[in-house]
Backbone as CSV, one residue per row, in Angstrom:
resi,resn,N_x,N_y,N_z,CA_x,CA_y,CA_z,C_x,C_y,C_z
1,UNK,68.576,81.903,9.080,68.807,81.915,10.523,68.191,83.154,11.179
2,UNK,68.549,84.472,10.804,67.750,85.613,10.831,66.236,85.458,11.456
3,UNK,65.412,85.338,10.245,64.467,85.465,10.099,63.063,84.611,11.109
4,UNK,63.876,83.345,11.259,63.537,82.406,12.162,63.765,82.957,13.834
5,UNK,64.464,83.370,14.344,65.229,83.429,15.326,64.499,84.714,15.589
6,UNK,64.295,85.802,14.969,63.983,87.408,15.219,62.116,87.146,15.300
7,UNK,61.680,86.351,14.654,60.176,85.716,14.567,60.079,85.301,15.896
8,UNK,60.887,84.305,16.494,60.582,83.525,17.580,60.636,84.420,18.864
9,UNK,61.711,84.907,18.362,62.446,85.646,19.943,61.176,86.892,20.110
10,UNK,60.785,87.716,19.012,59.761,88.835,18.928,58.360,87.950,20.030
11,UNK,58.083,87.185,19.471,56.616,86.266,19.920,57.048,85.877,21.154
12,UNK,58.036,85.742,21.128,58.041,85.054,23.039,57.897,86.163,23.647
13,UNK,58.972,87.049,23.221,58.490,88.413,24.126,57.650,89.382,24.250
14,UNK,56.627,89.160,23.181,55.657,89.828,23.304,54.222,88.877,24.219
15,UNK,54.593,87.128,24.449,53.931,86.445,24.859,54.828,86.942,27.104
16,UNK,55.441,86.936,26.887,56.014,87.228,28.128,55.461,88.324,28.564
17,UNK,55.527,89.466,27.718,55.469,90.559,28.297,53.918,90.904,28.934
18,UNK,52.955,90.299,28.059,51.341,90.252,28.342,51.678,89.583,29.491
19,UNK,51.738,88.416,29.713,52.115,87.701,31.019,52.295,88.454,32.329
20,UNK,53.604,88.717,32.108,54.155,89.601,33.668,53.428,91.096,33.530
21,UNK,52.629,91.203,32.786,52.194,92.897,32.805,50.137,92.775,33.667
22,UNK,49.722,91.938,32.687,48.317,91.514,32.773,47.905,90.231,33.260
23,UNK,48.744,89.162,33.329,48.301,88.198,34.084,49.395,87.685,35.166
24,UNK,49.026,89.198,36.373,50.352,88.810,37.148,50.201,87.662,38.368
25,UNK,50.810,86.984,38.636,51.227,86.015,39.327,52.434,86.282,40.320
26,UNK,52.324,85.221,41.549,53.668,85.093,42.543,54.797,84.790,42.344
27,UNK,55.142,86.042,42.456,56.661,85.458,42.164,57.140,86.516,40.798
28,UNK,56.201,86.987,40.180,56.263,87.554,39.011,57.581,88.276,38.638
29,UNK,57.574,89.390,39.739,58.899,90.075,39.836,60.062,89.494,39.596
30,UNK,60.041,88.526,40.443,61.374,87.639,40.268,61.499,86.894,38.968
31,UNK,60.680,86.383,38.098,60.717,86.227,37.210,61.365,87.163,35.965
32,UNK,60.563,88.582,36.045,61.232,89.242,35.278,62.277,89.763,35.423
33,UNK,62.933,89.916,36.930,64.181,90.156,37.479,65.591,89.186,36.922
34,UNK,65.001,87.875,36.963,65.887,86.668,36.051,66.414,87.248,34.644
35,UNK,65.066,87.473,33.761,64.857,87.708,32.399,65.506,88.836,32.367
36,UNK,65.767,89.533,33.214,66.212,91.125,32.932,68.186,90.745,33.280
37,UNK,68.010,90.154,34.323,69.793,89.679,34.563,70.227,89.228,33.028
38,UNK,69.320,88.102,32.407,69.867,87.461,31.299,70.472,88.734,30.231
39,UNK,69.990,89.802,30.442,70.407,90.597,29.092,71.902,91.152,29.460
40,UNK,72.521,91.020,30.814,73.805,91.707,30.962,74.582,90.266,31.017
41,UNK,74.231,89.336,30.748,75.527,88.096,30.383,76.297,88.237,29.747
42,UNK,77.815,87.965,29.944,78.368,88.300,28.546,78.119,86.857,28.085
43,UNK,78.599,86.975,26.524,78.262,85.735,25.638,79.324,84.752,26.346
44,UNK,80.633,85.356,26.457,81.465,84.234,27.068,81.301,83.529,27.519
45,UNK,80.683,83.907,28.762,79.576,82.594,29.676,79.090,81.613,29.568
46,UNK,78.049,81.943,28.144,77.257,80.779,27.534,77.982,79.741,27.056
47,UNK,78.934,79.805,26.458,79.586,78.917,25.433,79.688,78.184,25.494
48,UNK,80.265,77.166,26.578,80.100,75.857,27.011,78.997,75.288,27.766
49,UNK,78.402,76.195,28.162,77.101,75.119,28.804,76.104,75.255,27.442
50,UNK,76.116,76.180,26.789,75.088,76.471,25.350,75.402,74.976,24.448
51,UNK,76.710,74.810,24.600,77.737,74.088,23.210,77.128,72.581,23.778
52,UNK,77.300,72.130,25.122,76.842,71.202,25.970,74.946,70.936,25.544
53,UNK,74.251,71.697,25.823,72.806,71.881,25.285,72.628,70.915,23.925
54,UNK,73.434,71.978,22.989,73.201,71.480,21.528,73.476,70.735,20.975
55,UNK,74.720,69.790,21.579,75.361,68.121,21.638,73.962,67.417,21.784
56,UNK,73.782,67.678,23.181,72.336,67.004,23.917,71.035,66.780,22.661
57,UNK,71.162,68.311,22.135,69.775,68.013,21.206,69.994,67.534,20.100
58,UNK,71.355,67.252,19.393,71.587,67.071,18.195,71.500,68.106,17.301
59,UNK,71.707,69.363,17.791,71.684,70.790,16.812,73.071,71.590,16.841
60,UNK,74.282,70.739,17.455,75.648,71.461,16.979,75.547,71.586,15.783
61,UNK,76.370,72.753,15.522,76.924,72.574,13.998,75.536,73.172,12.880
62,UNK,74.659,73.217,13.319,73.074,73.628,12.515,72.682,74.774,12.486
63,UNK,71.977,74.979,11.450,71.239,75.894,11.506,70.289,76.253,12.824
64,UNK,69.411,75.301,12.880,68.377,75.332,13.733,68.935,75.561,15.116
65,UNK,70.205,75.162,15.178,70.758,75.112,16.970,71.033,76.568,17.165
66,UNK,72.071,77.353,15.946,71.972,78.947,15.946,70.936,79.615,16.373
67,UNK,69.835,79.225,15.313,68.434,79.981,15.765,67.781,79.832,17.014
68,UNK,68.322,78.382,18.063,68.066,78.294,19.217,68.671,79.368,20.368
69,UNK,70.116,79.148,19.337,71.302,80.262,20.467,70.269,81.281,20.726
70,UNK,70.183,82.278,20.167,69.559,83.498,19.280,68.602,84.004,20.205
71,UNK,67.604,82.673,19.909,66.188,82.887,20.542,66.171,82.748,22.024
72,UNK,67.075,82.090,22.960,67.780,82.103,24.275,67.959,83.402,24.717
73,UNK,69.155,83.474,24.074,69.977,85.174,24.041,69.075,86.372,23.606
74,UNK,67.808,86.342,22.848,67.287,87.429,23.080,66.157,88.197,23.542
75,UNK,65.413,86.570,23.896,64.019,86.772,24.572,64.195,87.970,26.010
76,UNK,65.469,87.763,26.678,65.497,88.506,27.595,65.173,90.178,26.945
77,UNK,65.767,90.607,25.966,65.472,91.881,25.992,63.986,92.315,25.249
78,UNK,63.725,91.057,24.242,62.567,91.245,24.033,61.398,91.524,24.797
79,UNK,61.471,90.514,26.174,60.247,90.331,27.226,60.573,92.057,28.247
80,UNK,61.902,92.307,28.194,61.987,93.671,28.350,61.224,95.014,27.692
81,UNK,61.159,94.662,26.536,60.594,95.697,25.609,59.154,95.779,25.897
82,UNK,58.555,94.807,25.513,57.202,94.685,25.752,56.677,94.643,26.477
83,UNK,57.432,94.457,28.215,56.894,94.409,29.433,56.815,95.786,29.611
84,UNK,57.946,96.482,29.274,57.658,98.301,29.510,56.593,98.518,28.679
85,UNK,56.385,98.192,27.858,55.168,99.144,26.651,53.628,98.335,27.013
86,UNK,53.613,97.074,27.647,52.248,96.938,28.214,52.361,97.097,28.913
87,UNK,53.223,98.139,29.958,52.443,98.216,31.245,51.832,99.799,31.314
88,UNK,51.842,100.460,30.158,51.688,101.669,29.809,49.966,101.263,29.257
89,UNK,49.648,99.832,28.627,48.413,99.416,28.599,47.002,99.498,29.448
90,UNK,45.734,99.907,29.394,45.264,100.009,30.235,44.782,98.808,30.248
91,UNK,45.143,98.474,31.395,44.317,96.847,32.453,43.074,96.510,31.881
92,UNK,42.548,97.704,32.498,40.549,98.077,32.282,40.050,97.191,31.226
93,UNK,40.829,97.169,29.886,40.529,96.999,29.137,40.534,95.384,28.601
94,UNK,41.664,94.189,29.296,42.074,93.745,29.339,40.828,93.061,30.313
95,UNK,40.329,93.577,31.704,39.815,92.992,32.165,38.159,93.122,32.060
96,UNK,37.848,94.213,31.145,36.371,94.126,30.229,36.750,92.951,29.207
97,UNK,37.603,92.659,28.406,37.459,91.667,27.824,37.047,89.798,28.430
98,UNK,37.912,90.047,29.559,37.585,88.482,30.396,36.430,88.745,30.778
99,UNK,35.076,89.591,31.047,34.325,89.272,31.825,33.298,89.251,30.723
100,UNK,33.817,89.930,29.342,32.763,88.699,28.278,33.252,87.975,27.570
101,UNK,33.756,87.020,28.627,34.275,85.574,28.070,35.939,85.826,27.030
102,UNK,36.371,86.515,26.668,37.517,86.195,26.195,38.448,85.328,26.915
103,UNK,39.147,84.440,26.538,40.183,84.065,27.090,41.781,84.561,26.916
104,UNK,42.588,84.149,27.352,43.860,84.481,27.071,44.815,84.787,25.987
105,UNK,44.724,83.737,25.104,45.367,83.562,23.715,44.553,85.072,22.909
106,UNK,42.840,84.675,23.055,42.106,85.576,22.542,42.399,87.085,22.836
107,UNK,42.846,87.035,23.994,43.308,88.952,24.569,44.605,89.329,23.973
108,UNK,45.520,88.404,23.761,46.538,88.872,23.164,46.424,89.105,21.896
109,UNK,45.694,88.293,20.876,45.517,88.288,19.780,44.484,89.487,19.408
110,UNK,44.238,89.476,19.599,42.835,90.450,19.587,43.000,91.857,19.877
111,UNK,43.620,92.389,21.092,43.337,93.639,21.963,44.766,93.701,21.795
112,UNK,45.943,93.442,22.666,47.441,93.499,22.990,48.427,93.739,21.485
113,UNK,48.392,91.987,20.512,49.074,92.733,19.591,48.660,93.196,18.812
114,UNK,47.628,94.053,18.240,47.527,94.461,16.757,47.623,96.384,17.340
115,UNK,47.955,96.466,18.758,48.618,97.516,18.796,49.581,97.386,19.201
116,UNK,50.694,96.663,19.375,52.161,96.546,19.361,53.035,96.875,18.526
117,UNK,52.637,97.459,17.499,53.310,97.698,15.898,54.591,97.980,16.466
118,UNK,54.914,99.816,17.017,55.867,100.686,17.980,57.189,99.492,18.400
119,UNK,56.540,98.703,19.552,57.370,98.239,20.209,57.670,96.948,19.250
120,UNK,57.171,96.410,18.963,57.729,95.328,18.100,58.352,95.355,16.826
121,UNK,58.433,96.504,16.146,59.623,97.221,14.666,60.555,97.449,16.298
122,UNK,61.010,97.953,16.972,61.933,98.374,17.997,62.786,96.730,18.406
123,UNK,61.452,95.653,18.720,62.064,94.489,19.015,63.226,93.335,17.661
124,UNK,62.007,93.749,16.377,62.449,93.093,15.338,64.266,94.187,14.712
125,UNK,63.866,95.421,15.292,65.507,96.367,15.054,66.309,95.785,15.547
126,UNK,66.366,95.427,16.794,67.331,95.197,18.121,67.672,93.944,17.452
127,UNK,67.159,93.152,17.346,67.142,91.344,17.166,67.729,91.087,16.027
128,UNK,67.613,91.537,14.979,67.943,91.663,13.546,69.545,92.125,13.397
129,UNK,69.489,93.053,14.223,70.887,93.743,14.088,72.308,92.481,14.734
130,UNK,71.606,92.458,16.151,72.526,91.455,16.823,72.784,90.409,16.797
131,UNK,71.674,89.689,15.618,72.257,88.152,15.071,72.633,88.181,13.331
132,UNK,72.405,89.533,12.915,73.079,89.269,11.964,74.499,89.962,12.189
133,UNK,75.029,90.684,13.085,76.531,90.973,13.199,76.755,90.135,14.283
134,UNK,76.124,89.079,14.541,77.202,88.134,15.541,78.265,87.441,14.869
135,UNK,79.249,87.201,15.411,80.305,86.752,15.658,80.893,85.919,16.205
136,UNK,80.540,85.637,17.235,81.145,84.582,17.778,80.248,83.386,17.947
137,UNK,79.009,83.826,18.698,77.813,82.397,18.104,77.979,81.770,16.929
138,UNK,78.156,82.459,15.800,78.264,81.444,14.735,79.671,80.995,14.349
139,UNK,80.783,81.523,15.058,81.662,80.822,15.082,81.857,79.758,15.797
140,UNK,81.797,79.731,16.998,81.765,78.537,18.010,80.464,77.356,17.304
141,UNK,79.440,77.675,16.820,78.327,76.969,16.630,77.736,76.828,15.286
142,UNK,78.321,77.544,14.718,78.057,77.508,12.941,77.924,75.962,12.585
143,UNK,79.566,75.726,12.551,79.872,74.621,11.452,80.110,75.129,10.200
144,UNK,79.455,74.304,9.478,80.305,74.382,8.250,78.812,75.645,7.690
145,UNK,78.233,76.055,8.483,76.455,76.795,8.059,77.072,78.631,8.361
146,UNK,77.729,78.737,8.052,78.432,80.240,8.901,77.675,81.470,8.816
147,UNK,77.309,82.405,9.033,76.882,83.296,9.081,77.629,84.003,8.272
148,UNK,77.262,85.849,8.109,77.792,86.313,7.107,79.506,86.924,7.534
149,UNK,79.370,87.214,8.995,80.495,87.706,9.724,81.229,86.994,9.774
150,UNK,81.019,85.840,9.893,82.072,84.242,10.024,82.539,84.661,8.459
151,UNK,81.483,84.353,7.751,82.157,83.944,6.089,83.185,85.291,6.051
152,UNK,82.984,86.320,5.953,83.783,87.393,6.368,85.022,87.523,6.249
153,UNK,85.066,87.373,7.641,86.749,86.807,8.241,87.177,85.874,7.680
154,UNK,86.794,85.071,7.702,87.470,83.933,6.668,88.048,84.556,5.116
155,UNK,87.185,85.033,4.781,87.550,85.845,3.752,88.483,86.720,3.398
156,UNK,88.666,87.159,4.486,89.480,88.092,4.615,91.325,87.593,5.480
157,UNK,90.852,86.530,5.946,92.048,85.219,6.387,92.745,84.829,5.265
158,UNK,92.067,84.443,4.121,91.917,83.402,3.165,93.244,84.471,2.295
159,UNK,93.009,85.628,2.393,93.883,86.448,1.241,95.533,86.272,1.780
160,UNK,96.199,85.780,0.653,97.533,85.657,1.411,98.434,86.338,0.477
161,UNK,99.534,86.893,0.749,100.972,87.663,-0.372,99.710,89.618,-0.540
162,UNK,99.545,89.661,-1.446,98.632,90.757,-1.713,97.400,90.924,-1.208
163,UNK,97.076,91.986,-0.627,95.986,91.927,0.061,94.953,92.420,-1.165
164,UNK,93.522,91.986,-1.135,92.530,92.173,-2.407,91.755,92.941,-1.698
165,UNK,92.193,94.175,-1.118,91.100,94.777,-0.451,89.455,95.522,-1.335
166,UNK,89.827,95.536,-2.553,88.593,95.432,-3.400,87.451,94.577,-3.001
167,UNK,88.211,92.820,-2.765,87.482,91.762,-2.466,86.857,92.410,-1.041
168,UNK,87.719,92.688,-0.489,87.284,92.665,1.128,86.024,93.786,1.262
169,UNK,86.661,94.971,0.187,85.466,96.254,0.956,84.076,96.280,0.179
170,UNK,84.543,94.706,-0.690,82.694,94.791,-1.407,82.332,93.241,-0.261
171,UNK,82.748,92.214,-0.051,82.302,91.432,1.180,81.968,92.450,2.354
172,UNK,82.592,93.606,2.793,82.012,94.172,3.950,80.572,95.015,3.739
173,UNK,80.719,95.440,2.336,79.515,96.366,1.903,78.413,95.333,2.131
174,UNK,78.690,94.231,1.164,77.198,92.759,0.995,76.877,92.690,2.507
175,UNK,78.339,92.428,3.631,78.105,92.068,4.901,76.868,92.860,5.406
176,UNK,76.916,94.289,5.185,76.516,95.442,6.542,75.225,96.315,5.739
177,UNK,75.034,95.837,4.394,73.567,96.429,3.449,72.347,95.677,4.022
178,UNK,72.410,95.020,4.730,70.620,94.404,5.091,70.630,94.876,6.645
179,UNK,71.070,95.454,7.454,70.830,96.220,8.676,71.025,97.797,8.249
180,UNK,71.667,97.676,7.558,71.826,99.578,7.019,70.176,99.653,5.904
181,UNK,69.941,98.587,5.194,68.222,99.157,4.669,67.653,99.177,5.445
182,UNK,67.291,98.202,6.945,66.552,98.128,7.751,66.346,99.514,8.786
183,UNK,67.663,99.827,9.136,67.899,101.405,9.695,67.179,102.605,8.824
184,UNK,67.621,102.178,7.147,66.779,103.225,6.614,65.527,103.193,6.774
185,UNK,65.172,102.280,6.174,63.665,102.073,6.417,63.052,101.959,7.087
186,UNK,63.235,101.634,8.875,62.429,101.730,9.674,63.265,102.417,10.466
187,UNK,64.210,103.074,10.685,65.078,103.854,11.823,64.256,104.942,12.257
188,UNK,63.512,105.267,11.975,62.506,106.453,12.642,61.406,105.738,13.732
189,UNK,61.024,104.747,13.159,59.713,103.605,13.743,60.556,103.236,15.267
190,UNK,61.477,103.260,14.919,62.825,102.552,15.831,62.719,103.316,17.388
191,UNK,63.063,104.778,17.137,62.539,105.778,18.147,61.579,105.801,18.691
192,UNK,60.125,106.065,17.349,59.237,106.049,17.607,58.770,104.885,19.034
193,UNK,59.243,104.061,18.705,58.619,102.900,19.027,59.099,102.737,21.164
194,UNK,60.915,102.887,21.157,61.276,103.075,21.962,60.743,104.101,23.046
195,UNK,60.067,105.101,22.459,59.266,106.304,23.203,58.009,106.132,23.642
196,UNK,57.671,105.188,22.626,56.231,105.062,23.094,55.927,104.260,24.320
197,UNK,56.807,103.669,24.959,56.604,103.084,26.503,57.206,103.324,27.385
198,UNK,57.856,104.924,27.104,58.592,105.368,28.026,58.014,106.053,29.182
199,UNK,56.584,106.512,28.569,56.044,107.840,29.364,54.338,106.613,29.823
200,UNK,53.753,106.730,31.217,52.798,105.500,31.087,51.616,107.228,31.097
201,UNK,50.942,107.120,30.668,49.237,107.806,31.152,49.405,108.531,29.501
């Protein structure tokens, strides 16, 4: 679910962010003004019109409908990330490419991401973290497919008369070791990355 969901949500927002930065259009603002509201929703909100959605598509209860939640819920901050760090991009460059013939797909691919490294370890941090300690998405929407926080609690429900807190504090360790390597291992990139579209010239 992860892996799918942090892939998708990264690419949209790095496809957004070229968008509203370099190929601006009417209305643009307001567009990213939407995308930018979406990140202060609380989840509460979603739940029933989300739950309603995934009836519709036939993805209650799935994997794939999670990874839909996910990719909903986080494109907003993604297209955030990357809209700040290309607009620190120089244009110039962007618009020497269209006038020998590049097209669109080609400018992103080409020029935009293979220097995005910064902001996109920053996007894949953020994204990674918040769907693998969700909670309540995969409770309301799991099914019987639960995530690791769901399995968790349950786990920790499940103990009745004596508590096995042995059981519990090695389920919390398994729980919280694949965002704590990720922190190790890229928690510097993490900064890095956040800084680098803070300052534009």
């Amino acid at each position: 679910m992860v892996v799918p969901a942090v892939a998708i949500s990264t690419l949209l927002g790095a496809l957004n962010g070229y968008v509203l930065t370099k190929w601006r259009f009417r209305g643009d603002t307001w567009v990213f003004g939407l995308m930018l509201f979406s990140c202060f929703i609380p989840f509460q909100i979603v739940l029933i019109p989300m739950a309603v959605v995934l009836g519709k598509l036939g993805l209650a209860g799935s994997i794939p409908g999670l990874v839909l939640v996910h990719v909903v819920y986080g494109i907003g901050f993604t297209t955030l990330y990357f809209r700040n760090y290309y607009a620190a991009f120089p244009t110039e460059l962007v618009r020497a490419a269209q006038i020998d013939g590049a097209g669109f797909f080609r400018i992103f691919w080409r020029i935009l991401l293979p220097v995005s490294g910064p902001i996109a370890v920053v996007s894949i941090i953020w994204q990674f973290t918040n769907i693998w300690n969700d909670f309540l998405f995969g409770a309301s929407f799991g099914g019987v497919n639960q995530p690791m926080t769901v399995a968790l609690n349950n786990l920790v429900q499940s103990s009745t008369g004596v508590k096995e807190y042995n059981v519990h504090f090695a389920g919390a360790i398994l729980a919280a070791l694949p965002t704590l390597i990720v922190y190790i291992v890229a928690g510097r990139y993490f900064v890095r990355g956040l800084m680098a579209g803070s300052v534009k010239g």
